[in-house]
C-alpha positions in Angstrom: 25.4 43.5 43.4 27.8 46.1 41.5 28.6 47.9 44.5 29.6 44.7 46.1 31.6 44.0 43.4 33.0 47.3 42.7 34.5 47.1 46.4 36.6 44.0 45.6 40.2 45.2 45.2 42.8 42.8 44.1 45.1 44.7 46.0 43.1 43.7 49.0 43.3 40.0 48.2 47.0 40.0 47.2 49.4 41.8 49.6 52.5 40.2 48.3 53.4 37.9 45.5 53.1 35.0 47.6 49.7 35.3 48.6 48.6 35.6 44.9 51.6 33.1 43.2 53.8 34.1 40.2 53.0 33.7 36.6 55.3 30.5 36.6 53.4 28.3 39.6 50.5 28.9 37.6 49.0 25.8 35.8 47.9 26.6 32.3 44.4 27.2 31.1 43.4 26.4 27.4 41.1 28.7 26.0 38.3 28.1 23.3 38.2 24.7 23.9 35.2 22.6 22.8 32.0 23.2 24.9 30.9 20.7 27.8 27.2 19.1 27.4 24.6 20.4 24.8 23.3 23.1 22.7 20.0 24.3 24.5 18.1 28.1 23.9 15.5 27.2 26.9 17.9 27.7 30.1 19.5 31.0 29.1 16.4 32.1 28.0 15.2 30.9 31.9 17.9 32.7 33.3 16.6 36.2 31.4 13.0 36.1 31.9 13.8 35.5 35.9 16.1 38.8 35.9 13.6 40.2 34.0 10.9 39.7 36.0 13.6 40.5 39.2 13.7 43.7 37.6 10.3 44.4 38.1 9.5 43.0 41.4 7.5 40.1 40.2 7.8 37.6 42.8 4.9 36.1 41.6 6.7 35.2 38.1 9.7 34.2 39.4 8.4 31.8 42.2 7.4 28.9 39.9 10.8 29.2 37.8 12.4 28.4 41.3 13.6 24.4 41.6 11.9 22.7 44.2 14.9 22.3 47.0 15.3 26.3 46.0 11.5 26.7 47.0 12.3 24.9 50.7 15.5 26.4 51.5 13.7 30.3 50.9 10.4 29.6 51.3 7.9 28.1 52.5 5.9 30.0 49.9 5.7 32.8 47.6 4.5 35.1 50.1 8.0 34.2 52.2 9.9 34.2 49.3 8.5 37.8 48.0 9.1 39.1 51.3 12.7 37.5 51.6 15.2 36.5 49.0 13.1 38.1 46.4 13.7 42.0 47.8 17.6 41.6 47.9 16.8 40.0 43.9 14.7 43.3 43.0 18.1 45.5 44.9 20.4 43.7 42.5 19.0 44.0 39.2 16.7 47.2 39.1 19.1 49.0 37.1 19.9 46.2 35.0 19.7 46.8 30.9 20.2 45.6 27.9 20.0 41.8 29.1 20.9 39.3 26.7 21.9 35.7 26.7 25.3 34.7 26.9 25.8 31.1 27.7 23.0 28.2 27.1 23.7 24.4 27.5 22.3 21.3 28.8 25.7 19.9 30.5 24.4 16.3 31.6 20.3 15.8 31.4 19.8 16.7 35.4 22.1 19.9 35.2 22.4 23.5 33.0 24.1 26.4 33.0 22.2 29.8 31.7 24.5 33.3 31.7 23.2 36.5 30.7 24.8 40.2 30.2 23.8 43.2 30.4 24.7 47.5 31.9 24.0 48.7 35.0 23.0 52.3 34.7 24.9 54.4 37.4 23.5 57.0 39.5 25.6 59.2 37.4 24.0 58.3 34.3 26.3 56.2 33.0 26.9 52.4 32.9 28.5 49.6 33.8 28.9 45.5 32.4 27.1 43.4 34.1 26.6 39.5 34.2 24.9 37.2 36.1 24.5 33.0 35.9 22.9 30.4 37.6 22.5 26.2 37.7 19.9 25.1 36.5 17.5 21.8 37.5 15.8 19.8 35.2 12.3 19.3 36.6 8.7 17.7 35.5 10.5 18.6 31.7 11.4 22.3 32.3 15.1 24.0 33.5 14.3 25.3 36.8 16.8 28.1 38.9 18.9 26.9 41.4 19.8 29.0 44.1 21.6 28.9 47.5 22.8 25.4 46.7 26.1 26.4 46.5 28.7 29.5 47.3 31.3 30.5 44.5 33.9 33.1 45.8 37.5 34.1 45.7 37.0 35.2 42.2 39.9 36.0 40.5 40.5 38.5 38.1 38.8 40.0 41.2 34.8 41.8 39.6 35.1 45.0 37.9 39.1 44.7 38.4 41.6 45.7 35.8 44.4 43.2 34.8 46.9 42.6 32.6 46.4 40.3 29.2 47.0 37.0 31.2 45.1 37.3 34.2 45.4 34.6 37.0 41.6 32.8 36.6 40.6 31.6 39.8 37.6 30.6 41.9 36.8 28.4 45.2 33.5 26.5 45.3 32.0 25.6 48.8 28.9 23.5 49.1 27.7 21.0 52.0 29.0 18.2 50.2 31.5 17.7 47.9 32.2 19.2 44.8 32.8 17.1 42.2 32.6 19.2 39.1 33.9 22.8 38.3 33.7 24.2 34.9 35.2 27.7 33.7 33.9 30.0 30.6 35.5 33.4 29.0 33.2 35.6 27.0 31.1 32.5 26.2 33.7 30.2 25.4 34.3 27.3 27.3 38.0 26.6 29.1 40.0 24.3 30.4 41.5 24.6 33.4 42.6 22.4 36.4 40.6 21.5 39.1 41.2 20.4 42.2 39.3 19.9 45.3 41.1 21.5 48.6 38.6 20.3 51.3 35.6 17.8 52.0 33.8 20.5 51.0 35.6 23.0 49.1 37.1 22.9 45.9 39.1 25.3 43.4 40.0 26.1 39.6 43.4 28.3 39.2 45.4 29.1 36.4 46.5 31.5 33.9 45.9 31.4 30.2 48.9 30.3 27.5 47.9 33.1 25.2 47.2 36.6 25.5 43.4 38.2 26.3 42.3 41.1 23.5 41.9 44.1 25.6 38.4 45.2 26.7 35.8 44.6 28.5 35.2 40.4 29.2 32.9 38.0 30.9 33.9 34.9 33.5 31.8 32.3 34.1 32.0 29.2 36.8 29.8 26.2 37.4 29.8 23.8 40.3 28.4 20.9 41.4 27.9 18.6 43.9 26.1 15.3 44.0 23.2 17.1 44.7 23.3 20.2 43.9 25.0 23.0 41.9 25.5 26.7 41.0 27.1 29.5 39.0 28.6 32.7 39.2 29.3 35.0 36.6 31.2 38.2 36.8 32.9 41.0 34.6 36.3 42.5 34.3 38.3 44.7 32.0 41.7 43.7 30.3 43.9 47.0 30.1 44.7 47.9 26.4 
């Protein structure tokens, strides 16, 4: 998952000033405004033990914390599923450290959002931020992962990118049906920020912030939905200082 993201150069994504837009045809995004939905420990805490368990190469752990549409689309069973999706899981996240939760709420009864971060230790021995998030399905009483309901790209600061102290936020979701929902967060704090959708079955968030980001190392978050399903991505980036 790092080295995918590594490879994902904003100069490869904005030749000219036209492809990307200028910092005045850029809508403004609010930041730190006040969090969408509920206070709730139990689907961040989901989201941990599955890249926990991902880190081990448990599929038998993480199979039941799997919704049930996730379980048909990558199943039919565990065996399926620990033979399949669950490999390129065990890839992304067995040098993942340090996990801890991020973001944690209930955002309408049927729907969360859990985000953790963590390091990636390098070959060199040394590391790297990482983050990860994922929808969440509310089912017989407990917040189940939801996966492959949705795709989340264009990502803008671009992963493990550089910017300046008003990046350009920006990410595209695509889904089967439409999207009806997008929701943006920076370093855990929620933001608003205009949505539009682009396609029957695309939509988009794109803006830049009012007010200057501290330099450092930060945290992105996006959550889609669709009227029946939804996803997350979560990715890192670094404001020069």
């Amino acid at each position: 998952m790092r080295r995918l993201a590594c490879a994902v150069l904003v100069a490869a994504l904005c030749t000219a000033l036209a492809a990307c837009g200028s910092e005045d045809d850029l809508a403004a995004v609010h930041l730190d405004v006040a969090q969408p939905g509920s206070p709730d420990p139990e689907p961040g805490l989901a989201v941990l033990r599955f890249v926990q368990a991902a880190r081990r190469g448990d599929a038998e752990r993480m199979w039941p914390m799997l919704s049930e549409p996730t379980k048909r689309s990558i199943g039919p069973g565990m065996l399926s599923f620990a033979h399949g999706t669950a490999l390129d899981l065990y890839d992304s996240f067995a040098d993942f450290r340090e996990g801890r939760v991020l973001l944690s709420r209930n955002l309408d009864g049927t729907w969360a959002l859990g985000a953790v971060t963590g390091r990636f230790e390098t070959d060199d021995g040394d590391t790297e931020p990482a983050a990860y998030a994922v929808a969440l399905r509310r089912e017989g009483g407990k917040w189940r992962v939801e996966l492959a309901g949705l795709v989340i790209a264009k990502l803008r600061p671009s992963p493990a990118d550089t910017t300046g102290d008003r990046p350009e936020f920006r990410a595209e979701a695509q889904a089967g049906n439409g999207v009806e929902r997008m929701l943006l967060w920076l370093d855990g704090s929620a933001a608003r920020v205009p949505f539009e959708r682009t396609s029957d079955f695309t939509s988009e968030i794109d803006g830049r912030p009012e007010s200057k980001i501290q330099p450092g190392e930060h945290v992105a978050v996006v959550f889609a939905k669709t009227p029946v399903t939804a996803g997350a991505q979560a990715w890192t980036f670094d404001v020069d200082g």
